[in-house]
DSSP file (Angstrom, degrees, kcal/mol; ACC not computed):
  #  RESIDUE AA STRUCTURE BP1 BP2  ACC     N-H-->O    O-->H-N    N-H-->O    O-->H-N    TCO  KAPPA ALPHA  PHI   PSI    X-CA   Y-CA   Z-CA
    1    1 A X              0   0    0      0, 0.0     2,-0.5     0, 0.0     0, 0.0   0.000 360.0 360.0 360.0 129.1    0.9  -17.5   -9.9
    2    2 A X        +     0   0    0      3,-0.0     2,-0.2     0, 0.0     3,-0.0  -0.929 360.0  75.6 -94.2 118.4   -0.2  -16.4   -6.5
    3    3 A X  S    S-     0   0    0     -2,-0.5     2,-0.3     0, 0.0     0, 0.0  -0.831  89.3 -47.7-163.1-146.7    2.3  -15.1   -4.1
    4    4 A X        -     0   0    0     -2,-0.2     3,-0.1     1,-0.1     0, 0.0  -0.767  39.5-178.8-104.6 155.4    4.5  -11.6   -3.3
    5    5 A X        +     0   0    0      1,-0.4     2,-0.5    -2,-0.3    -1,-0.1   0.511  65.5  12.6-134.0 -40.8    6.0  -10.7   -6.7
    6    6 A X        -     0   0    0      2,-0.0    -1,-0.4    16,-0.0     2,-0.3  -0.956  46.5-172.3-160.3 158.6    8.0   -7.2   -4.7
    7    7 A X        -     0   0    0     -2,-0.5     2,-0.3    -3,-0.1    -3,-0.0  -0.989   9.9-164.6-130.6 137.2    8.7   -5.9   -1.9
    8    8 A X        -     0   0    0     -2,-0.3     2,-0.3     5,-0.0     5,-0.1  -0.880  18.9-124.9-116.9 133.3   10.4   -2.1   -1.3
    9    9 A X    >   -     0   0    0     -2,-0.3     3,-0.7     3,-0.2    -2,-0.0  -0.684  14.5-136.2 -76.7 145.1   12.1   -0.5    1.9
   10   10 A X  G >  S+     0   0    0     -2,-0.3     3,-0.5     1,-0.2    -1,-0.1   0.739  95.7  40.4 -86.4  -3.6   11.0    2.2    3.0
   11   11 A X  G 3  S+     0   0    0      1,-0.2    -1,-0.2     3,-0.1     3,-0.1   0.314 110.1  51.4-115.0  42.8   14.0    3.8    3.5
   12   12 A X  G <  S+     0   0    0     -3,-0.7     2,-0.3     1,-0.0    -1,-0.2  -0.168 113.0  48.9-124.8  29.1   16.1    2.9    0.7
   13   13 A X  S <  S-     0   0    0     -3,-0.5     2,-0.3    -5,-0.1     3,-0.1  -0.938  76.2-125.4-160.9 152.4   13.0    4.1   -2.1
   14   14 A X    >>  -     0   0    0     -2,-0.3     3,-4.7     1,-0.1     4,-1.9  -0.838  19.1-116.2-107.1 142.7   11.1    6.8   -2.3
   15   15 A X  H >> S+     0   0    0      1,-0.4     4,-2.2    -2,-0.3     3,-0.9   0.747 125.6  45.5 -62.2 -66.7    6.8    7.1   -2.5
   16   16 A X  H 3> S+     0   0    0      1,-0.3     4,-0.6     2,-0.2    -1,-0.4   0.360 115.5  49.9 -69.2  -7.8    6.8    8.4   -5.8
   17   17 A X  H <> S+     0   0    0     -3,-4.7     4,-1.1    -2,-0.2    -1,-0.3   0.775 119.0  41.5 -87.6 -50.5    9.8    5.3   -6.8
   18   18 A X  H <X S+     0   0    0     -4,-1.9     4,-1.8    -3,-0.9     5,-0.4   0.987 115.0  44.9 -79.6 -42.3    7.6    2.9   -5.3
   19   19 A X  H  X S+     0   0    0     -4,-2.2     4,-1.5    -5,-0.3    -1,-0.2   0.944 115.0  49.7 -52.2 -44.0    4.2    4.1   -6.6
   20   20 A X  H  X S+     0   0    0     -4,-0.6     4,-1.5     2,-0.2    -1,-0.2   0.692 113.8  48.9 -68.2 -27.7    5.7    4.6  -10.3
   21   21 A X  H >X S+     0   0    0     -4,-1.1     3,-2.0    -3,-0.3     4,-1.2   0.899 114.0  43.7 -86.9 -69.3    7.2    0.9  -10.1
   22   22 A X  H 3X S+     0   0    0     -4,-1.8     4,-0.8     1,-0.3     8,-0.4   0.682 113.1  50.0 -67.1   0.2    4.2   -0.5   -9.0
   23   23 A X  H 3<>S+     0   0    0     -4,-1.5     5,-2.8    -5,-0.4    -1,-0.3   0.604 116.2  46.5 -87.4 -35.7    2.2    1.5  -11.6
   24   24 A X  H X<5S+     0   0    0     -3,-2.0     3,-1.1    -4,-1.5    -2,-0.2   0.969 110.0  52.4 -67.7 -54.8    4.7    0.3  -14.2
   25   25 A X  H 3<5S+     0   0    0     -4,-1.2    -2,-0.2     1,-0.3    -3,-0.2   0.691 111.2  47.1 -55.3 -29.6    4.6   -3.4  -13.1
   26   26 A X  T ><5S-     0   0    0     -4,-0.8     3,-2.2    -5,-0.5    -1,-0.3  -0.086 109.3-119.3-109.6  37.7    1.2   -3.5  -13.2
   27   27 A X  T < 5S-     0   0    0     -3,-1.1    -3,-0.2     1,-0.3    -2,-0.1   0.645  74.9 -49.0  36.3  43.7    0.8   -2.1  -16.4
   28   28 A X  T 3 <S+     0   0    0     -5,-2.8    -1,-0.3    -6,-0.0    -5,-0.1   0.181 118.3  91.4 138.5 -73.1   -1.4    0.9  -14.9
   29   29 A X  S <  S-     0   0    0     -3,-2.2    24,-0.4     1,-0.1    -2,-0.1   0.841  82.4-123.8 -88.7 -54.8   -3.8   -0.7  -12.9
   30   30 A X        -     0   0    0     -8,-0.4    21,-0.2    -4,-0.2    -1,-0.1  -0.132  48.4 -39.9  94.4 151.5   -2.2   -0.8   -9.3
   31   31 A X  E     -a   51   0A   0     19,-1.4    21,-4.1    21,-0.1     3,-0.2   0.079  37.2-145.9 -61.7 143.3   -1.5   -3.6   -7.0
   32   32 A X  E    S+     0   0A   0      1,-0.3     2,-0.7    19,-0.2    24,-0.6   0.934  92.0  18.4 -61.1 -83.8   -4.2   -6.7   -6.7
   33   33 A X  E     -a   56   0A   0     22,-0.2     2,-0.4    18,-0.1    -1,-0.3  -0.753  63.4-166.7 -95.2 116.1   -3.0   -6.9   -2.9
   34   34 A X  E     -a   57   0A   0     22,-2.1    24,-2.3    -2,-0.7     2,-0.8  -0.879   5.7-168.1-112.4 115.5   -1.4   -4.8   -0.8
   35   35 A X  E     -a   58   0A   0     -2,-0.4     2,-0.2    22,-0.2    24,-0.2  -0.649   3.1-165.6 -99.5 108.2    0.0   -6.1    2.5
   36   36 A X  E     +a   59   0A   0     22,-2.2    24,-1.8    -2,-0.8    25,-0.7  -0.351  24.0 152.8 -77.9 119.0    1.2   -3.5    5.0
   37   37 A X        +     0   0    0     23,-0.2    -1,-0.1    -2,-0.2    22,-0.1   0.152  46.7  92.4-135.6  34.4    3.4   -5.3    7.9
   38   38 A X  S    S-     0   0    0      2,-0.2     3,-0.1     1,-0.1    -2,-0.0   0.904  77.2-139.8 -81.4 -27.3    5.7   -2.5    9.1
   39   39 A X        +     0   0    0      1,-0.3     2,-0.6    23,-0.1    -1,-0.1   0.375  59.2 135.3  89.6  -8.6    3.7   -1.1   11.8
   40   40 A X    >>  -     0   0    0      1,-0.1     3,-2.7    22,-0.0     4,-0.6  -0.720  49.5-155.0 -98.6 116.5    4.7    2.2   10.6
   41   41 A X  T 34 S+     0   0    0     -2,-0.6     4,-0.4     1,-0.3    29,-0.2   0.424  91.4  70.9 -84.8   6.2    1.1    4.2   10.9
   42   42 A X  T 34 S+     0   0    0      2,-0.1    -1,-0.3     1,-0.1     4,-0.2   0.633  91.5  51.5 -92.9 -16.4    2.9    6.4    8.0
   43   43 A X  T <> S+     0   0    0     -3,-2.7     4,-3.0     1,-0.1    -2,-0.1   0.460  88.6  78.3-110.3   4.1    2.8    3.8    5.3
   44   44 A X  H >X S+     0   0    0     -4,-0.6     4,-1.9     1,-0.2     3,-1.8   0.978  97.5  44.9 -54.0 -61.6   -1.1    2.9    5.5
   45   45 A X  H 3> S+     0   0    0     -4,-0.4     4,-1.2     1,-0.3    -1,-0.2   0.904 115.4  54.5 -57.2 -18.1   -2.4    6.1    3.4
   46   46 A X  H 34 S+     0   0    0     -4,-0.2    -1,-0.3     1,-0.2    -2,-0.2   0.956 104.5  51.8 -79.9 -29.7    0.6    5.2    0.9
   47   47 A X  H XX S+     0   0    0     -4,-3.0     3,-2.5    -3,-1.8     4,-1.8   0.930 102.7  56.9 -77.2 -38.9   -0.5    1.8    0.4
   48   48 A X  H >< S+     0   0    0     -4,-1.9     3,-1.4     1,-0.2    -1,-0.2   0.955 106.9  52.2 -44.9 -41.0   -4.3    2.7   -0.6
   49   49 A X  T 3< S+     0   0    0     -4,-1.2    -1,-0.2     1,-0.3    -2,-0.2   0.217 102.7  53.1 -96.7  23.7   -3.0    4.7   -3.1
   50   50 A X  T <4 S+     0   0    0     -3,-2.5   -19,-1.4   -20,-0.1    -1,-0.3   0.668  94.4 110.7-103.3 -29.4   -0.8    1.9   -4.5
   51   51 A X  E << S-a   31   0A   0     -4,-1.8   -19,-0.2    -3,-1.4   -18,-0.1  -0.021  70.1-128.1 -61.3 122.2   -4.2   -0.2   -4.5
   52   52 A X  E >   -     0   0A   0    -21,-4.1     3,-1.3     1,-0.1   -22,-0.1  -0.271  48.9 -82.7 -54.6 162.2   -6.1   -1.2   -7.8
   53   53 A X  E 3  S+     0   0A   0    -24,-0.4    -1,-0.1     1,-0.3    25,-0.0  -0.527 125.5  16.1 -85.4 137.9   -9.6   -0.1   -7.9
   54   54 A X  E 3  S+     0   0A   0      1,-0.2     2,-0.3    23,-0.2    -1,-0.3   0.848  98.0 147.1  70.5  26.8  -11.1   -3.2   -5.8
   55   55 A X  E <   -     0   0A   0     -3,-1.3     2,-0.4    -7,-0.1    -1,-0.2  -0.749  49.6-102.8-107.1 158.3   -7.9   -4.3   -4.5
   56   56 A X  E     -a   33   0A   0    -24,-0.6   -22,-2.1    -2,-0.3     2,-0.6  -0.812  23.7-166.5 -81.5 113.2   -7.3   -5.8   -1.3
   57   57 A X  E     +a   34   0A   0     -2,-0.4     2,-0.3   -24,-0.2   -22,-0.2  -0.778   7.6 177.8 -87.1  98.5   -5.9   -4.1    1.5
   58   58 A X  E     -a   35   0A   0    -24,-2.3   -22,-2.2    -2,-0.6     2,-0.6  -0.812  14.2-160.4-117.3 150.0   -4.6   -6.3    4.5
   59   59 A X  E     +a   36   0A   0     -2,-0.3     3,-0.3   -24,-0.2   -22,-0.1  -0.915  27.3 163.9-141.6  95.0   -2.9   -3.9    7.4
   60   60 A X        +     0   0    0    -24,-1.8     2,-0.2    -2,-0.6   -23,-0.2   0.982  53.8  59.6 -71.2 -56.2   -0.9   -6.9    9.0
   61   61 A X  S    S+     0   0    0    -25,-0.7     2,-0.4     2,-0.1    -1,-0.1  -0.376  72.5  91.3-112.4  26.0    1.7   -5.2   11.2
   62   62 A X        +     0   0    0     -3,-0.3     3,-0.1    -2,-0.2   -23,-0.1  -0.984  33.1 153.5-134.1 124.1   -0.3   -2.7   14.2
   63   63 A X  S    S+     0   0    0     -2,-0.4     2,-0.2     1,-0.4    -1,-0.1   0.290  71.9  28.2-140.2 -46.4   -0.6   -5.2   17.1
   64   64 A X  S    S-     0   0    0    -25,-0.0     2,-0.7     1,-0.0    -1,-0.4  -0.871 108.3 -70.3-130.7-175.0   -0.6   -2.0   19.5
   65   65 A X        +     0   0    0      1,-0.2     3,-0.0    -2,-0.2    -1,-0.0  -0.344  46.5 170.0 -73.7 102.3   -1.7    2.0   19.2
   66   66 A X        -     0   0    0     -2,-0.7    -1,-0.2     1,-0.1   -25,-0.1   0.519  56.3-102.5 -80.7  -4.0    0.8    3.6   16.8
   67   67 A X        -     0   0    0      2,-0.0    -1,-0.1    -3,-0.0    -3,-0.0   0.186  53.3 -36.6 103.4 132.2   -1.3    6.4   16.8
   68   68 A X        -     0   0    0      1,-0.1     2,-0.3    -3,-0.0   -27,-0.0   0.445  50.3-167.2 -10.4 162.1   -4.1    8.1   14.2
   69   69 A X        -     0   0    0      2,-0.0     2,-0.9   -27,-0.0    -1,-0.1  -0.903  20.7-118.6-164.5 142.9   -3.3    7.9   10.7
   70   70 A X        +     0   0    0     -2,-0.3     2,-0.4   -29,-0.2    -2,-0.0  -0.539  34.9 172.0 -89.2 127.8   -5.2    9.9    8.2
   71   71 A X        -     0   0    0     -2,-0.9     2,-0.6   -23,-0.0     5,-0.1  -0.971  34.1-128.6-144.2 109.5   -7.5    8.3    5.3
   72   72 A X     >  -     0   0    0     -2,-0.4     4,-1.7     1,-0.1     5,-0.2  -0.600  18.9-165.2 -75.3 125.7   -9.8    9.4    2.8
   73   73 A X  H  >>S+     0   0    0     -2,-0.6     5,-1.5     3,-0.2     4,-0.9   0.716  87.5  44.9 -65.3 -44.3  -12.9    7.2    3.1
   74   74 A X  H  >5S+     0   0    0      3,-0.2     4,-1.2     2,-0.1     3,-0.4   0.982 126.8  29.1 -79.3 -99.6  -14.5    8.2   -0.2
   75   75 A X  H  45S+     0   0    0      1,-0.2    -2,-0.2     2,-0.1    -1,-0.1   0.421 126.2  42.9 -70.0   6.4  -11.2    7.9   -2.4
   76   76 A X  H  <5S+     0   0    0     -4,-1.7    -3,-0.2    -5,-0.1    -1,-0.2   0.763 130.4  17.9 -99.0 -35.5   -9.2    5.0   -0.2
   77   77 A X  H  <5S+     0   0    0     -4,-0.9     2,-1.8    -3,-0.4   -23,-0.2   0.744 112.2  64.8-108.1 -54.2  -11.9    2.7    0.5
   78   78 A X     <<       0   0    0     -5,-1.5    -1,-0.2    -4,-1.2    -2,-0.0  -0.516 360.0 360.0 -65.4  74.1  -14.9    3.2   -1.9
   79   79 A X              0   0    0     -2,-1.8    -1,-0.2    -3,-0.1    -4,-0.1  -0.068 360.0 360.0 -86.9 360.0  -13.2    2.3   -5.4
């Protein structure tokens, strides 16, 4: 089945709750999809590292300049 399977707040869970859940759920591997639609320019770098190698990133939720956000190029994008 294709859809959203969970979704976490970020400030009722913690990175290291949500990374470990989605690390569990996916036996490993890391999310197929990740879509970011907070706006919050804090939760990009957390969602590469939620990302399976070759997973899709969609960054839904910056419509105007929240400001830099910092990304390794190498280990966030090339995988």
């Amino acid at each position: 089945a294709m859809g959203v399977d969970r979704t976490w707040e970020l400030e009722e869970t913690s990175e290291e709750g949500r990374r470990e859940a989605v690390l569990e759920l996916t036996r490993g591997r890391g999310a197929d999809v990740i879509v970011e639609a907070t706006g919050n320019p804090a939760a990009i770098p957390e969602g590469f590292g939620l990302l399976r190698d070759g997973g899709t990133y969609v960054i839904a939720g910056h419509y105007t300049d929240a400001g830099p956000v910092s990304i390794n190029p190498h280990a966030d994008i090339n995988r």
